[in-house]
Backbone bond lengths (Angstrom), bond angles and torsions (degrees), N, CA, C in turn:
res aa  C-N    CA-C-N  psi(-1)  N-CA   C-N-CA  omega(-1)  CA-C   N-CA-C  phi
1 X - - - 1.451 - - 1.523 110.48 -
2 X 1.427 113.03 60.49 1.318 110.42 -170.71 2.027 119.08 -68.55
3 X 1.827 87.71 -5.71 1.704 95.00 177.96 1.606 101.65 -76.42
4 X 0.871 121.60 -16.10 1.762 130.83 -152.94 1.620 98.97 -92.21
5 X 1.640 102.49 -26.62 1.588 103.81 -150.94 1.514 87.84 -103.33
6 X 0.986 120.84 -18.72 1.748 140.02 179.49 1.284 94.51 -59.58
7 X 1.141 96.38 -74.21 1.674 118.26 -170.10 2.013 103.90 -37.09
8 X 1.073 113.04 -60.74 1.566 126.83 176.80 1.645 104.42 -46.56
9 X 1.384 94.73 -49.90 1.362 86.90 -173.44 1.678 112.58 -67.47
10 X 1.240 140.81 -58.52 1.012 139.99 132.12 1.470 130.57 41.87
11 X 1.434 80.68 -89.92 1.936 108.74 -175.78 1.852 99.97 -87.95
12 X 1.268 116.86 19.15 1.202 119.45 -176.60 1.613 125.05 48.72
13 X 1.087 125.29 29.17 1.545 149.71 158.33 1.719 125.71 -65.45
14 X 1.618 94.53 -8.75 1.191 115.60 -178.66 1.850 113.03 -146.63
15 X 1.098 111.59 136.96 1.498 88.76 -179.82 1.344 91.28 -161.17
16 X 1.329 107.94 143.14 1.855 125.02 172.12 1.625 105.02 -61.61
17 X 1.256 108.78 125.26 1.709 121.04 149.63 1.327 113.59 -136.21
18 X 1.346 99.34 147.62 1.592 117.73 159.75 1.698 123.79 -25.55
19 X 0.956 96.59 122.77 2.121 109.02 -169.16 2.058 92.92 -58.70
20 X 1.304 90.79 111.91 1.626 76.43 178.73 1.858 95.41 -126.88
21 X 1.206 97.03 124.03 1.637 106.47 -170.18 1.802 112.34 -55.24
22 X 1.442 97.68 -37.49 1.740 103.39 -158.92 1.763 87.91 -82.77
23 X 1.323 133.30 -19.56 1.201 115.03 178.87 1.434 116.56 -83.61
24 X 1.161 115.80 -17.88 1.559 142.65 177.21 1.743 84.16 -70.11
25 X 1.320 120.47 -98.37 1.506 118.30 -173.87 1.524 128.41 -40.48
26 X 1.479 112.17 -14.92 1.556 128.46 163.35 1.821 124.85 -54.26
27 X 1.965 90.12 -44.73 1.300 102.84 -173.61 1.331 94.62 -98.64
28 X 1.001 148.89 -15.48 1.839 138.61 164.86 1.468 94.40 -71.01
29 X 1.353 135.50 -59.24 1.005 96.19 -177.29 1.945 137.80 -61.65
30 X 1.422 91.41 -24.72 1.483 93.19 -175.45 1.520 106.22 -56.13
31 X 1.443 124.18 -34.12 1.086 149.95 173.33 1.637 110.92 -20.07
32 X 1.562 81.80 -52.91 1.260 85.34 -148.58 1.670 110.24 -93.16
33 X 1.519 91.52 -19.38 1.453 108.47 173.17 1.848 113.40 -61.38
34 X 1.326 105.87 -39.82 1.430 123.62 178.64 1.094 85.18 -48.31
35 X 1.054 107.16 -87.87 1.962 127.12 -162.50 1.640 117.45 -30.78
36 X 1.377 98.05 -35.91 1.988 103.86 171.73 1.723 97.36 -78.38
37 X 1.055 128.13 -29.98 1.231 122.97 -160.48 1.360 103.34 -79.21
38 X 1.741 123.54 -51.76 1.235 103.40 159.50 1.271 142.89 -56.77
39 X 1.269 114.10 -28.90 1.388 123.60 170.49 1.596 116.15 -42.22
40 X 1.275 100.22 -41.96 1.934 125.70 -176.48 1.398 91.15 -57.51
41 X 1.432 106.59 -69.94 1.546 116.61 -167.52 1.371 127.64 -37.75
42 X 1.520 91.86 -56.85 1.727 106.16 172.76 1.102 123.44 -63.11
43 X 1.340 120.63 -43.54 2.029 128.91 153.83 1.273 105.62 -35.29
44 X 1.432 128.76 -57.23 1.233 126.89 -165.19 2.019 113.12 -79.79
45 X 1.323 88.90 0.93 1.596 94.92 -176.21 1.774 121.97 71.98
46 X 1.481 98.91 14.29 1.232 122.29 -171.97 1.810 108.88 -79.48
47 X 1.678 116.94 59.29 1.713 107.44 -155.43 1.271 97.12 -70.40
48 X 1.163 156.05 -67.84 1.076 145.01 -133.54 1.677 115.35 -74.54
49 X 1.512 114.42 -26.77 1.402 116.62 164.42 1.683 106.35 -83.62
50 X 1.383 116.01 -2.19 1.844 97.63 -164.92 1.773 75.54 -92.16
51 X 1.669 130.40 -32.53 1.460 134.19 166.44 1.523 112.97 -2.76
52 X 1.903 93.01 -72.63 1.263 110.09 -128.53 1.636 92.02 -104.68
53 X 1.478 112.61 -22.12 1.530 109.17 171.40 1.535 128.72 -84.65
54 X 1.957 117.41 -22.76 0.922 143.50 137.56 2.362 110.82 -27.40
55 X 0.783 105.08 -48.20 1.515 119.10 -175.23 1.084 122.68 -87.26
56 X 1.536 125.54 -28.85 1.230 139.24 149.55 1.608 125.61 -60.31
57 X 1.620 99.54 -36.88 1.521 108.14 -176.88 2.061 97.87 -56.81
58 X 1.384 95.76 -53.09 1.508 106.52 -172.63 1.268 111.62 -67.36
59 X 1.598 127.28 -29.28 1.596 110.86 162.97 0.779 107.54 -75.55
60 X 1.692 149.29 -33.86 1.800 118.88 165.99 0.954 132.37 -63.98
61 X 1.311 120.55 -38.48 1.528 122.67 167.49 1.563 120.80 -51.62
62 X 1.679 116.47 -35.31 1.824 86.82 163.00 0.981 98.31 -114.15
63 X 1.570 156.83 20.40 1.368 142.49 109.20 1.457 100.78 8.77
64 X 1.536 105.70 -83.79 1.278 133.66 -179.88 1.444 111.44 -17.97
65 X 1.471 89.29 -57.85 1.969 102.70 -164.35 1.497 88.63 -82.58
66 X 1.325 152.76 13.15 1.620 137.48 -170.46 1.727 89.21 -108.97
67 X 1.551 106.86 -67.36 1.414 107.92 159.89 1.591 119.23 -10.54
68 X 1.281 117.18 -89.53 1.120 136.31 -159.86 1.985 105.21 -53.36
69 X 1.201 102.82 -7.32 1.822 111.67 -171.23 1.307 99.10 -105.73
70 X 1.644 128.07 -18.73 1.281 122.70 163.19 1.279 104.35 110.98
71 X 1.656 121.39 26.04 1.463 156.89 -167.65 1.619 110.67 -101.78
72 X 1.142 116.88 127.95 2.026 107.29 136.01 1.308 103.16 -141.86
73 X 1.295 95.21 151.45 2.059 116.85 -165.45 1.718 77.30 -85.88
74 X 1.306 103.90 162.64 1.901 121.79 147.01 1.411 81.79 -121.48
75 X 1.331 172.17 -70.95 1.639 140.43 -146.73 1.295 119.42 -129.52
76 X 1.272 126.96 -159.53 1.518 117.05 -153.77 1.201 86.93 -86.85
77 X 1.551 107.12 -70.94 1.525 100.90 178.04 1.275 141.86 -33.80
78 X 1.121 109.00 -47.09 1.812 100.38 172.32 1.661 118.35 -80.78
79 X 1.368 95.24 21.03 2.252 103.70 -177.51 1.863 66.44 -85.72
80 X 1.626 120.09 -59.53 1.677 115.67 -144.41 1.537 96.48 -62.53
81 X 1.177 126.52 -37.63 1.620 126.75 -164.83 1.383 98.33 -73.01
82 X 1.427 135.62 -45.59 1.594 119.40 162.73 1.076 125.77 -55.44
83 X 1.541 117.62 -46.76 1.330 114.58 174.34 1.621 129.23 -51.77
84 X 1.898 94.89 -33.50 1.393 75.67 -175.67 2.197 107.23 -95.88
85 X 1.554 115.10 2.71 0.906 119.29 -176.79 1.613 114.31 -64.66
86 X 1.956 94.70 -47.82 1.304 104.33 -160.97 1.636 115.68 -77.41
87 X 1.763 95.00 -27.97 1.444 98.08 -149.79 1.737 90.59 -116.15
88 X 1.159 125.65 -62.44 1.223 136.44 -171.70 1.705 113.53 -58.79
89 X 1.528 132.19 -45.06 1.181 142.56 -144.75 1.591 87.82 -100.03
90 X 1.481 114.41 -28.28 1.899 119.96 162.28 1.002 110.19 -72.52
91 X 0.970 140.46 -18.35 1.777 130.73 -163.55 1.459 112.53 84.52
92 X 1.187 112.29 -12.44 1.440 107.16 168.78 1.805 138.18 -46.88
93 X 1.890 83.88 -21.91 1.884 83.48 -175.60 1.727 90.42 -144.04
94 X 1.342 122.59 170.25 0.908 112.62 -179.33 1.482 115.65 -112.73
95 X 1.291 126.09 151.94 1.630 145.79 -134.72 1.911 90.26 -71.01
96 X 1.432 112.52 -34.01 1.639 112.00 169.81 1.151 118.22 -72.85
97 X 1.239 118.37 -2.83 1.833 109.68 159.02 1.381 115.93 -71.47
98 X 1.433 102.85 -35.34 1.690 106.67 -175.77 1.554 120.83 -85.94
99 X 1.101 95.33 -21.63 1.603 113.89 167.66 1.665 115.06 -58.59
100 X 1.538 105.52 -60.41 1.203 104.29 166.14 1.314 120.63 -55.18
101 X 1.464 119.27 -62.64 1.651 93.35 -159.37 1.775 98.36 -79.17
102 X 1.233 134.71 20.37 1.046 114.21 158.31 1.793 113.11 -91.34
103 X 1.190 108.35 -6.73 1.427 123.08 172.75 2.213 108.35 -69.66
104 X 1.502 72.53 -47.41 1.590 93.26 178.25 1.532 112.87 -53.49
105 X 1.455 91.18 -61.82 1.850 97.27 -175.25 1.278 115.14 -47.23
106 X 1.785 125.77 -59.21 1.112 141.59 -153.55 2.091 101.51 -75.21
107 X 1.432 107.51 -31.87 1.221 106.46 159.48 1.395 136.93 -73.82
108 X 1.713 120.76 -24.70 1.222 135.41 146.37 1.398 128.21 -43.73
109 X 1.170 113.37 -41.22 1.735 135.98 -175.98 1.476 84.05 -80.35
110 X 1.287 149.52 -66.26 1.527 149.77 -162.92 1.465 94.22 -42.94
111 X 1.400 104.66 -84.11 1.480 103.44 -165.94 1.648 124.79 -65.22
112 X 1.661 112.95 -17.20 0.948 110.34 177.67 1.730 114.08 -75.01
113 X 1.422 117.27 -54.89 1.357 117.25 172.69 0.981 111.02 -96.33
114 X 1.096 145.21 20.05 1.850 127.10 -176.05 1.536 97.31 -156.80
115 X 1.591 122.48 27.89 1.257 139.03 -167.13 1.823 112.59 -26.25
116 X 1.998 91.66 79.16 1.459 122.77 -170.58 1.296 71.22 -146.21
117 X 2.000 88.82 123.54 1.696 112.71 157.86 1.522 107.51 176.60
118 X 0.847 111.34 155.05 1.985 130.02 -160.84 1.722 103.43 -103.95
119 X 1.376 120.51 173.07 1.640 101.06 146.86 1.399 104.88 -117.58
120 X 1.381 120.47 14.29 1.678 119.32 156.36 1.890 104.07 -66.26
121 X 1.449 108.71 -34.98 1.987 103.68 178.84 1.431 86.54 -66.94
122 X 1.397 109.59 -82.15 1.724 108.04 -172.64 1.433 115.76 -10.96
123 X 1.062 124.84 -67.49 1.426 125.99 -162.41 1.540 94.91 -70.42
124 X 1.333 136.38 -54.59 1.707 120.63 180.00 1.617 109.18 -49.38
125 X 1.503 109.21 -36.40 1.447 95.20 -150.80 1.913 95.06 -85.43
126 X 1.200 114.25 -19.10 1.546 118.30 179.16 1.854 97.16 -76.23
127 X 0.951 123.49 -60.87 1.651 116.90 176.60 1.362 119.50 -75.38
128 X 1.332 126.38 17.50 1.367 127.26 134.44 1.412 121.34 -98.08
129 X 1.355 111.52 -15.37 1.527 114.55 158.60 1.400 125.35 -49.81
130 X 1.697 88.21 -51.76 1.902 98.39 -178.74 1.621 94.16 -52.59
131 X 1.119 107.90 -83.23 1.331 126.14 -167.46 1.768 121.64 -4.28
132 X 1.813 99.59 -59.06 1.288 128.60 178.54 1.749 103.41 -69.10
133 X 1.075 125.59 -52.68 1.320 135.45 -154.26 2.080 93.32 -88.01
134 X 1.294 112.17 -39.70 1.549 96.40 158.76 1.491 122.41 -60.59
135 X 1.179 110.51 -56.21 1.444 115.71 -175.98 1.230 119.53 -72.07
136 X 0.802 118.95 5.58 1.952 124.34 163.80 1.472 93.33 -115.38
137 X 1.195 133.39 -60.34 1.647 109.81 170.31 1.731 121.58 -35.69
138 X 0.956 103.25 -9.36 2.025 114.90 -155.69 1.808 103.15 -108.51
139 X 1.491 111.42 4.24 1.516 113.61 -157.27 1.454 87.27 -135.30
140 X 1.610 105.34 130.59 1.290 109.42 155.20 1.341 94.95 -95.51
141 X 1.105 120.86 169.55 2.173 152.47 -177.37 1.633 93.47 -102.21
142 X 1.158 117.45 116.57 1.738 111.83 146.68 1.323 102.96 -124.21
143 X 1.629 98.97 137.48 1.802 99.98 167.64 1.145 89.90 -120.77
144 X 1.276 101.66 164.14 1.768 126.78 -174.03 1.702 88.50 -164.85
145 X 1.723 100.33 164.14 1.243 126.90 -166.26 1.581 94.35 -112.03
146 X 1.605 106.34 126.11 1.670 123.13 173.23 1.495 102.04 -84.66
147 X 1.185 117.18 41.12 1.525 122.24 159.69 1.732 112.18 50.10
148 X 1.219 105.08 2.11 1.778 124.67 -173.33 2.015 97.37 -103.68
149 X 1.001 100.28 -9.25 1.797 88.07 -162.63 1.496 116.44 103.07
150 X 1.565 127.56 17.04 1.348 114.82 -155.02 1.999 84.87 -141.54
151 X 1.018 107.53 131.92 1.644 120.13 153.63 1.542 94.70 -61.01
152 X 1.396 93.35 146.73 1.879 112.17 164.46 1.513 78.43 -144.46
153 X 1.563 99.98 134.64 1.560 117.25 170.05 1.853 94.73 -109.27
154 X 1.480 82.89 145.20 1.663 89.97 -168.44 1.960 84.59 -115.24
155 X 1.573 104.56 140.70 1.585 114.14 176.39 1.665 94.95 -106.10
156 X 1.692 124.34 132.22 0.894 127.27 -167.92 1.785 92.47 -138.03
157 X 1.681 113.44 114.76 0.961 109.93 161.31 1.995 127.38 -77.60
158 X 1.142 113.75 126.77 1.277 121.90 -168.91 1.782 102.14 -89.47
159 X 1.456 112.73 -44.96 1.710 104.81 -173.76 1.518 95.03 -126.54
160 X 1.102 120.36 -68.36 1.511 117.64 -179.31 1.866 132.06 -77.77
161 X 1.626 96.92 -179.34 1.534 80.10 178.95 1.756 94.28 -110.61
162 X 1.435 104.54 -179.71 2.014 90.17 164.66 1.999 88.16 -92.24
163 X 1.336 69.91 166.93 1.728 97.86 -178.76 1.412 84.60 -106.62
164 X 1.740 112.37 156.26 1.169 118.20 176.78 1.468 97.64 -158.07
């Protein structure tokens, strides 16, 4: 939806910064902290926080990856319209990353405002957390210049593959 991601950019919802590594490793870690936290939650039978921390793990983690492209979101929505502009609409990630955390989001919003949620969602939206939050832990970022004026960020799996 590169009209969508336009659009963000635009209305200033999106805006270019400088590739800064430690903010990149800031939001993996929060990532990852989310991601134990739901885990806690859901053990504890706690669904509506394993929900909402499960969903967070996955907006930092490609937070992470928007960062690292020389990106920052201002809202949820325009994190998904980069994600799927920069990374997904290249072939760089596959179309079930975006699926999920849009699975994620729309289940976050349930329990958060309309406090409707299952622990059959819980449990998808926490094991697509793992999923997301490994596989962006599992990727170094290289950008390089296409000799045109344009960054190309290269996704390099280090241990895993993505599942798709």
């Amino acid at each position: 939806m590169k009209y969508r991601f336009e659009q963000c950019l635009q209305r200033g919802k999106i805006v270019r910064i400088p590739v800064d590594h430690e903010l990149v490793a800031k939001e993996l870690r929060e990532a990852e902290q989310d991601l134990a936290a739901a885990e806690h939650s859901l053990a504890e039978e706690n669904i509506k926080w394993a929900i909402i921390q499960g969903y967070y793990a996955e907006f930092h983690a490609l937070r992470a990856l928007v960062f690292s492209g020389g990106y920052r979101e201002k809202s949820h929505s325009c994190l998904r319209y980069a994600v799927e502009t920069l990374y997904v609409d290249e072939g760089l990630l596959p179309a079930s990353v975006l699926e999920d955390f849009n699975f994620a989001m729309r289940t976050r919003e349930g329990a958060d405002y309309g406090c409707v949620y299952s622990e059959a969602d819980a449990r998808d939206v926490v094991a697509s957390a793992s999923v997301v939050v490994d596989q962006m832990g599992d990727c170094s970022i290289e950008a390089r210049n296409d000799g045109k004026g344009s960054t190309l960020l290269g996704i390099h799996r280090t241990r895993a593959t993505f599942v798709g």
